[in-house]
GURONU-305547 format. One record per atom (N, C-alpha, C): residue in three letters; x, y, z. Coordinates in steps of 0.05 Angstrom, whole numbers, padded with zeros to 5 digits, always signed. Each point is the difference from the previous one (the first is absolute). Layout:
REM GURONU-305547
alaXYZ;...
REM end
This chain:
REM GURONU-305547
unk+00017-00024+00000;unk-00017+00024+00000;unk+00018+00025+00000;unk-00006+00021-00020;unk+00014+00024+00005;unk-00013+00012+00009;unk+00018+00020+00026;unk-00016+00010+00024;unk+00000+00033-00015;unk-00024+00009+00006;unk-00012+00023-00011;unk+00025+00024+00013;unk+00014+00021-00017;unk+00017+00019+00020;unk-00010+00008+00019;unk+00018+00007+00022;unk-00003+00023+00026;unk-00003+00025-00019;unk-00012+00017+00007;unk-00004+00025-00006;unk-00005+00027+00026;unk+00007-00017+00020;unk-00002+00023+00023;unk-00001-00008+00031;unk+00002+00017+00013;unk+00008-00014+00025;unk-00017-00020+00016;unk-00033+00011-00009;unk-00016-00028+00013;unk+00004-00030-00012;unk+00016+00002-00034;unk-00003-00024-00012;unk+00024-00013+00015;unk+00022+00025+00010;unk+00029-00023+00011;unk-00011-00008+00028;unk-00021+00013+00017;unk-00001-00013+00024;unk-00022-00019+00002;unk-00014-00001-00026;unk-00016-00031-00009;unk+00020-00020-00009;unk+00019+00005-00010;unk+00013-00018-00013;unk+00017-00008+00021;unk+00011+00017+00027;unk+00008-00007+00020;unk-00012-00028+00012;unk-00032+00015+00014;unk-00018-00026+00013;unk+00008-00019-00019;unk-00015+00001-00021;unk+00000-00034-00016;unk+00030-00010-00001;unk+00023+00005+00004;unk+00019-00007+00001;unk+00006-00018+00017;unk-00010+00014+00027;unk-00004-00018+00028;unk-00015-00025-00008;unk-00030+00011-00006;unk-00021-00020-00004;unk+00010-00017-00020;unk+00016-00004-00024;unk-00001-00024-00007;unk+00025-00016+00012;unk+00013+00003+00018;unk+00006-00024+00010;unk-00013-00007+00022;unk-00015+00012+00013;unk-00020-00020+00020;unk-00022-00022-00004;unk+00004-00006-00032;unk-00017-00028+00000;unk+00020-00017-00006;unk+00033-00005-00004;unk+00017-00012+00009;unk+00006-00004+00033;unk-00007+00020+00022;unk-00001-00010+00018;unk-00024-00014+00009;unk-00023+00006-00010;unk-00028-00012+00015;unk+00011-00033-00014;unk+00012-00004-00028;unk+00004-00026-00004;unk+00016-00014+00020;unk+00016+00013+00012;unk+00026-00007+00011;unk-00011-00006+00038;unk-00010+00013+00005;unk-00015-00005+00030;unk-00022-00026-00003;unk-00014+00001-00029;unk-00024-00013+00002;unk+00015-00039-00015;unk+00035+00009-00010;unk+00010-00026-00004;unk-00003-00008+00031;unk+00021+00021+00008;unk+00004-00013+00033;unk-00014-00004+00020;unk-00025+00003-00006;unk-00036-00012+00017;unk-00002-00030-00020;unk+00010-00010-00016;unk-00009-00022-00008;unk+00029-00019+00007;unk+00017+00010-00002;unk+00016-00013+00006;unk+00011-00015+00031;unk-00011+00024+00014;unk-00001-00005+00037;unk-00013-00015+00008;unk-00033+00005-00014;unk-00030-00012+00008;unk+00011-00034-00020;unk+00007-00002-00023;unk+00000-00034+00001;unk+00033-00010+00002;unk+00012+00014+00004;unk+00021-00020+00004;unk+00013+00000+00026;unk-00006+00023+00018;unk+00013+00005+00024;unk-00029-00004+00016;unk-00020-00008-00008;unk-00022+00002+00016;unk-00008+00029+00019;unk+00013+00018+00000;unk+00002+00022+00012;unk-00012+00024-00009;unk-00032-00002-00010;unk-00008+00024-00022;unk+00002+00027+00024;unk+00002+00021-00022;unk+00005+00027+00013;unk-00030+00014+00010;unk+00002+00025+00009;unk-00023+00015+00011;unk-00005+00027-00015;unk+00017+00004-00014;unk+00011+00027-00013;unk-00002+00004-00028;unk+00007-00019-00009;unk+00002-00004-00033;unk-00021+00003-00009;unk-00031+00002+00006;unk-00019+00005-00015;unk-00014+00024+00004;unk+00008+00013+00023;unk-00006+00024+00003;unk+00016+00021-00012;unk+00033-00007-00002;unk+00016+00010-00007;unk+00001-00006-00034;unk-00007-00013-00008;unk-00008+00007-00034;unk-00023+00019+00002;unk-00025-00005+00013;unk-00022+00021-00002;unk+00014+00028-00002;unk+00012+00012+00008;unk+00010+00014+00014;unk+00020+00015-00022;unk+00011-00016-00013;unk+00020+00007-00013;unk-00020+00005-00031;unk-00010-00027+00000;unk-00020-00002-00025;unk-00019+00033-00004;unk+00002+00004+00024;unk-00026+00028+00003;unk+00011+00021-00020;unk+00031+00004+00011;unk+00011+00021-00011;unk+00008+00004-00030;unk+00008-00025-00005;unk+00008-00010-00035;unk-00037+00013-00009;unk-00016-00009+00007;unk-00027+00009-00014;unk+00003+00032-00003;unk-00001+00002+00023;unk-00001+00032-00005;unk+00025+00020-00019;unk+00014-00007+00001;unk+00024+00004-00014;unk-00001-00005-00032;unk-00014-00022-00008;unk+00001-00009-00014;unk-00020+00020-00034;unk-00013+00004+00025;unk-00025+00026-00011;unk+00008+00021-00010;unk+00021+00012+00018;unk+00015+00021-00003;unk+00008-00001-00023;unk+00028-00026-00001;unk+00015+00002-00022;unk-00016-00005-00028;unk-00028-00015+00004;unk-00013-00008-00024;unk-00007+00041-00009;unk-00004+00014+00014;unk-00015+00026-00017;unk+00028+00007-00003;unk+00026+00000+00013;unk+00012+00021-00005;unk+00018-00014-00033;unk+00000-00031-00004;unk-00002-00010-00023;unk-00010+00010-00022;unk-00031+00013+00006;unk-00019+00003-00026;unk-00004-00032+00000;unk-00005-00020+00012;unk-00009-00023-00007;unk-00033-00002+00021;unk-00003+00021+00004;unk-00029-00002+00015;unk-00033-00012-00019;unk-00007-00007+00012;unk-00026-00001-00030;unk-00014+00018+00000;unk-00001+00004-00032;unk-00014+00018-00010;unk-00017-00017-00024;unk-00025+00013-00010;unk-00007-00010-00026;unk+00015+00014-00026;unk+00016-00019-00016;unk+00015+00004-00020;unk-00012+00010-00014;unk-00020-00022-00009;unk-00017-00001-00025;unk-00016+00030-00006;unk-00009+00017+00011;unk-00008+00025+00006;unk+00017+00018+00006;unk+00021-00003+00019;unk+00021+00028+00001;unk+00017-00004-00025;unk+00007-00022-00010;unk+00019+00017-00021;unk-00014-00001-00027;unk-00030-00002+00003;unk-00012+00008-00030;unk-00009+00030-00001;unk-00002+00011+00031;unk-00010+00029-00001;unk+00024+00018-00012;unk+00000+00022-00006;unk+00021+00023-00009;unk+00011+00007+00035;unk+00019+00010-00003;unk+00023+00006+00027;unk-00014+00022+00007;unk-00019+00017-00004;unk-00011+00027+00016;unk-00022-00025+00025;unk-00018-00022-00019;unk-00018-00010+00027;unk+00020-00025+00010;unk+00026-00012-00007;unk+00011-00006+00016;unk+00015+00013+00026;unk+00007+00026+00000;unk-00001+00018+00020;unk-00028+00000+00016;unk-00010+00006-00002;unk-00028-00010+00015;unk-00007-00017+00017;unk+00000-00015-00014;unk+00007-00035+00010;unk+00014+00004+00026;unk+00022+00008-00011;unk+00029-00001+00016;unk-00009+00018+00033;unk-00003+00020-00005;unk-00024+00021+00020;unk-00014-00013+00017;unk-00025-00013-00018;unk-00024-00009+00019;unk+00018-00032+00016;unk+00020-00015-00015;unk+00006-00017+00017;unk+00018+00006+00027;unk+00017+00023-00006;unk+00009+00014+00023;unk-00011+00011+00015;unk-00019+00013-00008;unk-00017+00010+00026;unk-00022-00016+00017;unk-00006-00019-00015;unk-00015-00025+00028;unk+00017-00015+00006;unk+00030+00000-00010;unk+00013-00019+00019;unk+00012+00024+00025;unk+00001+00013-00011;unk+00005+00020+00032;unk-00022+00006+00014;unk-00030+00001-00008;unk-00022+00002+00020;unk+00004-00029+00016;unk+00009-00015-00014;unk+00001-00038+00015;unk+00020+00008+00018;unk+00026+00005-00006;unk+00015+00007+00022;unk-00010+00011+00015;unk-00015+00031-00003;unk-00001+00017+00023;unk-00022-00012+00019;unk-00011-00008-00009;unk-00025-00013+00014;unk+00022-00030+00014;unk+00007-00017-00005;unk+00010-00026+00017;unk+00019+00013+00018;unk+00017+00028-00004;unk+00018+00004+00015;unk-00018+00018+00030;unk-00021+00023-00014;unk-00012+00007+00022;unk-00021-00013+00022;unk-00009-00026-00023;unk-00019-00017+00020;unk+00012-00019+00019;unk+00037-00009-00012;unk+00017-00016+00017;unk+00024+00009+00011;unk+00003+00020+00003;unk+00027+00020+00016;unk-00006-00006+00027;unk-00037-00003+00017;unk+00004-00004+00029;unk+00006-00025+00005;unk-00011-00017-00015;unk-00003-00035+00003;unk+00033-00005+00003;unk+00011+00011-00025;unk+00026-00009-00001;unk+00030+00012+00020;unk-00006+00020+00012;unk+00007+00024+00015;unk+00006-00023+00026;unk-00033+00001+00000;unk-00002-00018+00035;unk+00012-00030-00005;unk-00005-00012-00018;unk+00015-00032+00004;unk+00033+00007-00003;unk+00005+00018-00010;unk+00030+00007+00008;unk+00015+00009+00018;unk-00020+00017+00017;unk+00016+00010+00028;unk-00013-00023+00021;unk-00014-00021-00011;unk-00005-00017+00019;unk+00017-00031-00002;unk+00009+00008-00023;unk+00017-00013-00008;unk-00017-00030-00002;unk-00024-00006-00009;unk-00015-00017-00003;unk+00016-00028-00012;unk-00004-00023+00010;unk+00009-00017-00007;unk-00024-00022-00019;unk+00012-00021-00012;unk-00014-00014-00017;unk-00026-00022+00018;unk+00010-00004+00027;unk-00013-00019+00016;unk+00003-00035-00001;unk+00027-00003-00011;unk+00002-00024-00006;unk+00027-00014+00017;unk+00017-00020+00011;unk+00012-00004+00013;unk+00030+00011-00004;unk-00007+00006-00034;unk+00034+00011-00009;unk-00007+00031+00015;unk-00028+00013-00022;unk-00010+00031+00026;unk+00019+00016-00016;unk+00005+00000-00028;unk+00018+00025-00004;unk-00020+00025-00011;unk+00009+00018+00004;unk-00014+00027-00006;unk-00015+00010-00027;unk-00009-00018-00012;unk-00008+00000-00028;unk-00026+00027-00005;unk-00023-00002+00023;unk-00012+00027+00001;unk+00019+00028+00001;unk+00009-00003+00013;unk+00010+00032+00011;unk+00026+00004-00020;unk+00007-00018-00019;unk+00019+00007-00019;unk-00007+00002-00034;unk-00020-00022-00006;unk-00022+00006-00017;unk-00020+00016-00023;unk-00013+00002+00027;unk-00021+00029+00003;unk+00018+00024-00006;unk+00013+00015+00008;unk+00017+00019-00004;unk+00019-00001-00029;unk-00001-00031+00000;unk+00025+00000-00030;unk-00028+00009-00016;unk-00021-00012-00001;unk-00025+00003-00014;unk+00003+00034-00013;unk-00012+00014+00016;unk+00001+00033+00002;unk+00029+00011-00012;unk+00023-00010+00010;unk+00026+00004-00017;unk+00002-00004-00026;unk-00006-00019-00008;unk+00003-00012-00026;unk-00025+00014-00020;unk-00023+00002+00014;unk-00018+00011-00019;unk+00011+00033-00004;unk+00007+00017+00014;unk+00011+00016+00003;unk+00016+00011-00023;unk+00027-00017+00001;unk+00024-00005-00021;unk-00019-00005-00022;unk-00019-00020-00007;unk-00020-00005-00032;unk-00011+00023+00001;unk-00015+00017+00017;unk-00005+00026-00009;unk+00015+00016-00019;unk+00028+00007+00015;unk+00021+00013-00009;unk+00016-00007-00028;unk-00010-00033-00002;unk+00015-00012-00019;unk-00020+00005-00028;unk-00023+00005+00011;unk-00019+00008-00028;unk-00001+00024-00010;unk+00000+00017+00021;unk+00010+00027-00005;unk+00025+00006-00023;unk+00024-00022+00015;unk+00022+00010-00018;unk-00009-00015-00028;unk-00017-00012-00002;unk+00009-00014-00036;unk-00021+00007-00013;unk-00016+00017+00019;unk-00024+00018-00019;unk+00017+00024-00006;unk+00016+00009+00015;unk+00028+00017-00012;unk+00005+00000-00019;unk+00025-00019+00005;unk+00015-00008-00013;unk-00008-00014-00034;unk-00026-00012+00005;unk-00007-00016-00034;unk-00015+00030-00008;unk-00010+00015+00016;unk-00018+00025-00014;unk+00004+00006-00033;unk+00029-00002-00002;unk+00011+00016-00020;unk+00016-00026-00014;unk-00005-00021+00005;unk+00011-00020-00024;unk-00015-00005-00028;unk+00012-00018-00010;unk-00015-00008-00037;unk-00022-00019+00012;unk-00017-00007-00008;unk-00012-00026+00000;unk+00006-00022-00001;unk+00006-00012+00018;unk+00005-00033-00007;unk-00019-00018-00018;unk+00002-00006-00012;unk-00012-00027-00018;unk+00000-00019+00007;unk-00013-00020+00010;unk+00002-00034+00010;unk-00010-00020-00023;unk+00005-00017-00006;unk-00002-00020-00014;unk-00040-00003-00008;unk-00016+00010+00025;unk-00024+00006+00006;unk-00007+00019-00022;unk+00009+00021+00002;unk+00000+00024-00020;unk-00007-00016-00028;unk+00032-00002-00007;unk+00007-00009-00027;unk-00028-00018-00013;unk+00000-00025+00019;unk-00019-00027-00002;unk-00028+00025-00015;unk-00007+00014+00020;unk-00014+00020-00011;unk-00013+00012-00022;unk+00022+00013-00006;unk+00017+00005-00034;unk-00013-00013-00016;unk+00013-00026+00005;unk-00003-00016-00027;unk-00032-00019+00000;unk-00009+00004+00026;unk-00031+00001-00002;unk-00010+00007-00015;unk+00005+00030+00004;unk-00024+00022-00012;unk+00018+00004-00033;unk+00017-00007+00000;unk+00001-00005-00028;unk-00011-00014-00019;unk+00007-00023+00018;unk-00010-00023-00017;unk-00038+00009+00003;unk-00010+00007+00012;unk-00033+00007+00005;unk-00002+00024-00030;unk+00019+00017+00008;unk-00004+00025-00018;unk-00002-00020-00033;unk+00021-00016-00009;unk+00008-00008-00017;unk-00023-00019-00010;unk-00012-00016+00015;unk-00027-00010-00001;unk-00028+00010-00002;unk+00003+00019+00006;unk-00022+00011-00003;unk-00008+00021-00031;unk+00020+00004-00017;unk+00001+00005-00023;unk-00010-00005-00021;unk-00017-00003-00021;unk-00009-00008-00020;unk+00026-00013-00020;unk-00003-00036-00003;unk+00013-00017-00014;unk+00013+00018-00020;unk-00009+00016-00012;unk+00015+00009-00022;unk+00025+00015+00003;unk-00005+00030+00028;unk+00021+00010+00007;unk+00013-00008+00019;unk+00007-00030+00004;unk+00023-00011+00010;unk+00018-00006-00017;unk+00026+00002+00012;unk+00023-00004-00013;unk+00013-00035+00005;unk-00002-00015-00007;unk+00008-00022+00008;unk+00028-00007-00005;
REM end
């Protein structure tokens, strides 16, 4: 996969996180070898290892979000944005930025107390391992949506003023409405 350029400081400190985040599903493999390996051959299964992937697993998700918009690999409908002209793909671009920041502002103002308090309470998971998965969580939650705020901001920026991309979708397109246009012609004034 070629990774879409950095173009500015939110894209280098997205590209930071996901940096982190993709090696932590090498470790969730690597804890969750050593829970199978304890539990059948040492008879000795652990207490930790499944909370401690949850845990880890949480953050790769959230992260993972991040790096997918700051990619440009987010979904969008193809088939429609790159058949419109680039004035209502700006638009597009607009109305999808601005409800993903009403989604932020709304999850961050309706969960800043929830997440606030399981953090200075340092809330634990309730399980015998008991690691702090609320009170570290919840807060990455509000962080991370935060940063995707910022991160949509910059590439509504930054693409403002690019060419149009064309996808294979486009093209396929094309040669649709060609071939339609071309059909639809009276037998005589086709060119075969």
């Amino acid at each position: 996969m070629v990774e879409h350029e950095r173009t500015g400081i939110i894209d280098l400190i997205t590209w930071g996180f996901s940096r982190v985040a993709m090696w932590a599903p090498a470790f969730v493999v690597a804890i969750m070898f050593y829970e199978v390996v304890m539990r059948y051959l040492f008879i000795r299964p652990t207490l930790w290892v499944n909370e401690m992937s949850l845990w880890v697993a949480g953050g790769i998700y959230l992260t993972a979000g991040l790096y997918s918009l700051q990619q440009r690999s987010h979904i969008r409908i193809f088939i429609i944005y790159d058949i419109v002209p680039r004035w209502l793909q700006r638009i597009f671009d607009l109305l999808s930025v601005f409800c993903l920041l009403v989604f932020v502002f709304a999850v961050i103002w309706g969960g800043f107390g929830e997440a606030w308090a399981k953090l200075m309470r340092w809330e634990t998971f309730g399980t015998a391992f008991d690691p702090p998965i609320p009170a570290t969580i919840k807060p990455l939650i509000l962080v991370t949506l935060f940063f995707l705020a910022l991160q949509a901001v910059s590439n509504l920026i930054y693409d403002w003023n690019r060419e149009a991309e064309k996808t294979e979708i486009a093209e396929d397109v094309e040669v649709i409405r060609a071939s339609l246009g071309s059909a639809s012609e009276p037998a005589e004034s086709r060119k075969d």
